[in-house]
N, C-alpha and C positions, 0 to 999 in steps of 0.2 A: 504494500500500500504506500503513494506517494504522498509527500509531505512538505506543506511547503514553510521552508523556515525564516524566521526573524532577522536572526543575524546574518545568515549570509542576501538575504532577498532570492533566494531560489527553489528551486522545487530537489528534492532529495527522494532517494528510495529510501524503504524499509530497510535494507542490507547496504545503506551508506551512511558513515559519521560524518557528521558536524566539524569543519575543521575545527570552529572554536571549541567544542564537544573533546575535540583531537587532542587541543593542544592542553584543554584543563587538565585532562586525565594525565596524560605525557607529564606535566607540570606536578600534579599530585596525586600519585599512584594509588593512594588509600581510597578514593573514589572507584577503583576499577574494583576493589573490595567492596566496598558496600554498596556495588551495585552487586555486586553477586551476592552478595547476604541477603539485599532487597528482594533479587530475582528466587531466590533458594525458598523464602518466608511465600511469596505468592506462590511459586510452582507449588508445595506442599498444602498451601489454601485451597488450590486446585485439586490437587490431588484426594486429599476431606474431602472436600464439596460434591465433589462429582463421583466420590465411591473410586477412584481409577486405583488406588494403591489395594484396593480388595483383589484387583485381578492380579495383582504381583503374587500379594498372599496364597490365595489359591495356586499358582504355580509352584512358590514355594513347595507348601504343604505335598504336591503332588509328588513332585521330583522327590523331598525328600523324606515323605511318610511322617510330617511334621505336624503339629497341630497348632500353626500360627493361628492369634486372633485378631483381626485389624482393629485396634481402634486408633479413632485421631486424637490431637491434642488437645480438640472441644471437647470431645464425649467425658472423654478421660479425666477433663478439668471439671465437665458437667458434673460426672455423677461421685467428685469426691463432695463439690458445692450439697447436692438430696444428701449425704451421709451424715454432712457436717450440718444441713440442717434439719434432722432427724435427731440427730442427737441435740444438738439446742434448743429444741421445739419438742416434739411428742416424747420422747424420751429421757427429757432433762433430767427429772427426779431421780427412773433407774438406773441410768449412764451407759446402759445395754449398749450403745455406739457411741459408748467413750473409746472403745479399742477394738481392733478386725475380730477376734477373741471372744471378745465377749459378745460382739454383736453376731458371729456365726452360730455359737452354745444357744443365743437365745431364739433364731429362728429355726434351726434344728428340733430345738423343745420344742415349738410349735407344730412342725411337721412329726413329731414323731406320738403328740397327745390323739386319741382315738375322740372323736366328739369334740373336736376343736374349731369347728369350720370358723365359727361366731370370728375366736380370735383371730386365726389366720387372715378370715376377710378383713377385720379390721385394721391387721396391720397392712396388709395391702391397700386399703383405703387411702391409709398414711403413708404409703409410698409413692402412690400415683399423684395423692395432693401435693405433697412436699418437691417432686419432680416438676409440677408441673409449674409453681410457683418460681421455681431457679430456671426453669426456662423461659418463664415470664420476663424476671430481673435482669437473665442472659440477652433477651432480644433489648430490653428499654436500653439497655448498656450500647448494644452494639447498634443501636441508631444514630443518625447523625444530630438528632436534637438533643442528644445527652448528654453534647457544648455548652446549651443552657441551662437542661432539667437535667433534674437530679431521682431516681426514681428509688423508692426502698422498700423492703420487706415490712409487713410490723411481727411485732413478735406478739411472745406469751398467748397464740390462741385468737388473735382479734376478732370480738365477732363482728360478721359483714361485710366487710373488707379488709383486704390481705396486704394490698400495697397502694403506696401513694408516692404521686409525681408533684415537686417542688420546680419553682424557678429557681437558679441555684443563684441567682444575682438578688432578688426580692424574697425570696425566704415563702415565698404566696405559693400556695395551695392547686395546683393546674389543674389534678383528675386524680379520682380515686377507683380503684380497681379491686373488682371480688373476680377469684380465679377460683375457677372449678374444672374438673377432670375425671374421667370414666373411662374404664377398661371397653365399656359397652358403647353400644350408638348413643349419642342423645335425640331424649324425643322430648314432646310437649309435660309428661308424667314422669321425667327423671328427676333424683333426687337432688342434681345440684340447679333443675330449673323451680323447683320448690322451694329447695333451702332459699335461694335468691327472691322468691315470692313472700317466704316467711319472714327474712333481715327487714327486707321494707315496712313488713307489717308492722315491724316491733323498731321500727325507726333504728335500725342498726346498719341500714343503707338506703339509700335514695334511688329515686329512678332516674338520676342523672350519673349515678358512679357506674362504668365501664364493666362488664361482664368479660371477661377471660375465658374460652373454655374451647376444646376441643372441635372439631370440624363439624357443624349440626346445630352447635348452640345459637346462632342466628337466627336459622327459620325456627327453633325449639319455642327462643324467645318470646319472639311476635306471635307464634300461634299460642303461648297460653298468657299475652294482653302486657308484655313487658316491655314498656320502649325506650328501655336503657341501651346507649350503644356500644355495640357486638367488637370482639377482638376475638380470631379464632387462631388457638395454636396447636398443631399436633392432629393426629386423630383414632380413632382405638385403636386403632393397628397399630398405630406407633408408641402409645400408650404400652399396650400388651407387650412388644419387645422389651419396652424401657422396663417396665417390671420382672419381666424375663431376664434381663442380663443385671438385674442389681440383683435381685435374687440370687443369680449365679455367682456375683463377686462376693455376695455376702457368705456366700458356702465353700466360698475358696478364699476366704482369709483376707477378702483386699475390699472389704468395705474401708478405705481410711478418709479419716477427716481432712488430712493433708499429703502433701505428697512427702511420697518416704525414700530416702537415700536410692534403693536399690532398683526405685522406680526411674529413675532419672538419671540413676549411674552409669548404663549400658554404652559401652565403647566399640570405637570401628577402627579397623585395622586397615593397612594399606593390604590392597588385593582381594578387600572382601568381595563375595558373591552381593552382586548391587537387586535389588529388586525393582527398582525404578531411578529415574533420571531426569531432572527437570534440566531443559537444554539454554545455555546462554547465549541469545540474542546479538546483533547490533544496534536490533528493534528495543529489545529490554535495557542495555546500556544507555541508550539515548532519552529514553521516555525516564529512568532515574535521571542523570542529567537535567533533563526538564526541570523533575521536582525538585533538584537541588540545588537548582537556580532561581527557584519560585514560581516555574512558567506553569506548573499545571499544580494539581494537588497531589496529595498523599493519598487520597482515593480514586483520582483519577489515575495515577502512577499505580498504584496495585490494580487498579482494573485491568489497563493495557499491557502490565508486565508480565498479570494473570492468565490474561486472553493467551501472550507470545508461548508463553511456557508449554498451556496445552496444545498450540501447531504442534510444537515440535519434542511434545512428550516420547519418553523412549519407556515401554514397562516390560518387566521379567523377562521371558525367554524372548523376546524380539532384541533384545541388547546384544553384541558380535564383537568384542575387542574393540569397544572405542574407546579414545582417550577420554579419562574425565579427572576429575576432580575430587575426594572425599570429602565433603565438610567436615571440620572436630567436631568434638564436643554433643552435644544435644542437639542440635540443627543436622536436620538432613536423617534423624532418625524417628521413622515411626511406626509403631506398633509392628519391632522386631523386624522391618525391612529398614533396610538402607535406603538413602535417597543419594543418588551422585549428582554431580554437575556437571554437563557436557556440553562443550563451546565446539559448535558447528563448525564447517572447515570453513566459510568466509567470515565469521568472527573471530577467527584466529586469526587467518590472515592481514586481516584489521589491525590487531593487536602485536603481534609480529613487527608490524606495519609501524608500531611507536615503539615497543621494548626492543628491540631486536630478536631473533630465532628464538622463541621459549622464553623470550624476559618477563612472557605476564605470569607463566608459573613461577617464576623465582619469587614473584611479588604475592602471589597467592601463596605459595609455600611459607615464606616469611610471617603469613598472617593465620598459620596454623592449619590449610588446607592441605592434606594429603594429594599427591600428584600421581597418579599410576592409571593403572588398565584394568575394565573389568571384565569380568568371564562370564558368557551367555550360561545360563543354570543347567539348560542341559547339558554343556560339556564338562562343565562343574561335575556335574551328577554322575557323567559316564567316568571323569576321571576319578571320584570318588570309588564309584563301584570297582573299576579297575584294581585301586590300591588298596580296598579290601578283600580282592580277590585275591593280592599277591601276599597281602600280609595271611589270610586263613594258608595260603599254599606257605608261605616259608613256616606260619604255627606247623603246620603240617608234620614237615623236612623235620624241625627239630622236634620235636614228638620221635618221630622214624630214628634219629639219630642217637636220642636220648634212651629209647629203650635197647636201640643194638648196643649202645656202651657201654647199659648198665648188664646187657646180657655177657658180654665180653667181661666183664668184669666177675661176673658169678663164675666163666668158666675159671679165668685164675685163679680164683679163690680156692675152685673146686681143687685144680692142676697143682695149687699148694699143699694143700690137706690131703690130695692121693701122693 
């Protein structure tokens, strides 16, 4: 796509710098850095958003009889936010999700009492509320009005309404929101389009505060006479997962309230098997540039860096020996795949083009990215199987060799003693 630019008065391709673009970078190298760090954060946005780091996984998992489970670093941040707020909210008193421990013991107890249904339902009640409420707080955050507003949880129980959005400059009051949520469809006779009939009744909400709820609670609304206005988030389906996979972390030990060393400590090695690759542009270099000269924004910059990223996504077994990049650290790692970085042969050339032959890896290596080559999984796999093949055949030899010496050795024994 052509483009036409400011500084020079011309029109530019996709796949050409800016000289002044040229000369800043040339000028200050650390720029060629956090443009890759920028491009690395959106390709991995991309990769969340649109499920594409699942299909690495699954490759994984195949090739190696593995049992990857993707999750991104929303879900991940999501559902420690329901634990943590489980345990400061319906829990407070027991402290049953003060620790993974104690709150595995006490959903266990539940499933394993005969005549429990009451409880169990109930605590599921409390998971799909409390879920849905951090997914509430999660979107007001991630809007663009939450420059000005300020939106919050209330605590201790509130009755009527759950949360409420402040001007963060005047302190005043915007909109208040009662958030409800169902495993099930909602209809005009669910319980959280009553509950919200009964708060009004008893003046513990208005018919001007915001309803929250699920995919249904719109037409729910208006058909049983409520014309409070509708925000829909989620919908039972996606409900019913989300209490499916906390449930599950809760019975494997990793309900935590915060994230824990061993969660975050996972390291990558040069020559690891990469499962995806977000690819570095002259389109993504340029469009950072932009933002860090003020020309466009920081969301306009991850939109277009986002968009670049997925052209020229590379995932699991389509990857063949290309050169890339390992991010350190925690970037560039998610949910047990790798994420590389791979600069295309005419953004190299580019870059070539100011550092000299490879001077932009010196400069990337300097800043703690790994430099090397990765290995398509399949060949991974066969070379794998191969050097397990050779190591059972040498176990083998020595097994073979090991009992003819110790046989040889009984004859002398014997040869002494006759």
């Amino acid at each position: 796509m052509k483009w036409f630019c400011n500084h020079c008065h011309s029109i530019h391709e996709d796949n050409e710098l800016c000289p002044k673009f040229k000369q800043q970078i040339k000028q200050n190298p650390e720029i060629l850095v956090e443009a890759v760090n920028f491009t690395t954060v959106a390709g991995e946005e991309v990769l969340i958003t649109n499920q594409t780091i699942d299909k690495a996984a699954k490759i994984v998992n195949k090739l190696f009889e593995t049992d990857l489970t993707y999750e991104g670093t929303q879900q991940f941040a999501r559902d420690i936010r329901v634990f943590k707020r489980l345990n400061g909210e319906a829990f407070k008193r027991s402290g049953v999700f003060s620790s993974p421990e104690l709150a595995k013991t006490y959903f266990e107890n539940l499933l394993k009492v005969k005549d429990n249904t009451g409880a169990l339902r109930s605590f599921e009640s409390k998971l799909t509320g409390y879920a849905q409420e951090v997914d509430w707080i999660r979107k007001k955050h991630g809007q663009l009005t939450s420059l000005w507003e300020k939106s919050e949880l209330l605590n201790d129980n509130a009755p009527g309404v759950d949360g409420v959005t402040y001007n963060r400059f005047t302190g005043k009051t915007i909109s208040r929101t009662t958030i409800k949520a169902s495993k099930n469809p909602i209809t005009v006779d669910s319980t959280a389009i009553n509950d919200v009939k009964e708060a009004i009744r008893k003046n513990y909400a208005t018919g001007k505060d915001i309803i929250c709820g699920p995919e249904g609670t719109k037409s729910a609304a208006q058909k049983a006479g409520l014309g409070n206005p509708v925000e829909e988030i989620n919908d039972a389906e996606k409900i019913r997962q989300s209490n499916t996979r906390l449930e599950k972390k809760i019975l494997n030990n990793q309900a935590t309230t915060a994230p824990t060393l061993s969660q975050v400590s996972k390291k990558m090695k040069q020559g690891a098997v990469v499962g995806a690759v977000v690819s570095i542009t002259v389109s993504s270099i340029t469009n950072y540039c932009k933002y860090k000269n003020g020309e466009i924004t920081k969301e306009e910059a991850f939109s277009l860096v986002g968009e670049d990223t997925l052209k020229g996504l590379l995932v699991g077994a389509t990857l063949g020996g290309v050169t890339i990049f390992i991010p350190a650290g925690i970037i560039g790692f998610l949910g047990g795949i790798t994420v590389g970085v791979y600069f295309d042969r005419v953004c190299s050339n580019v870059l070539d083009e100011l550092f000299g032959k490879g001077g932009y890896g010196e400069v990337l290596n300097a800043s703690g990215y790994v430099y090397g080559m990765t290995i398509n999984l399949a060949d991974a796999y066969k070379e794998i199987r191969n050097n397990n093949l050779r190591t059972n055949q040498n176990i083998k030899k020595a097994n073979t060799i090991h009992t003819e010496t110790k046989h040889n050795f009984n004859l002398f024994d014997h040869m002494k003693r006759g």
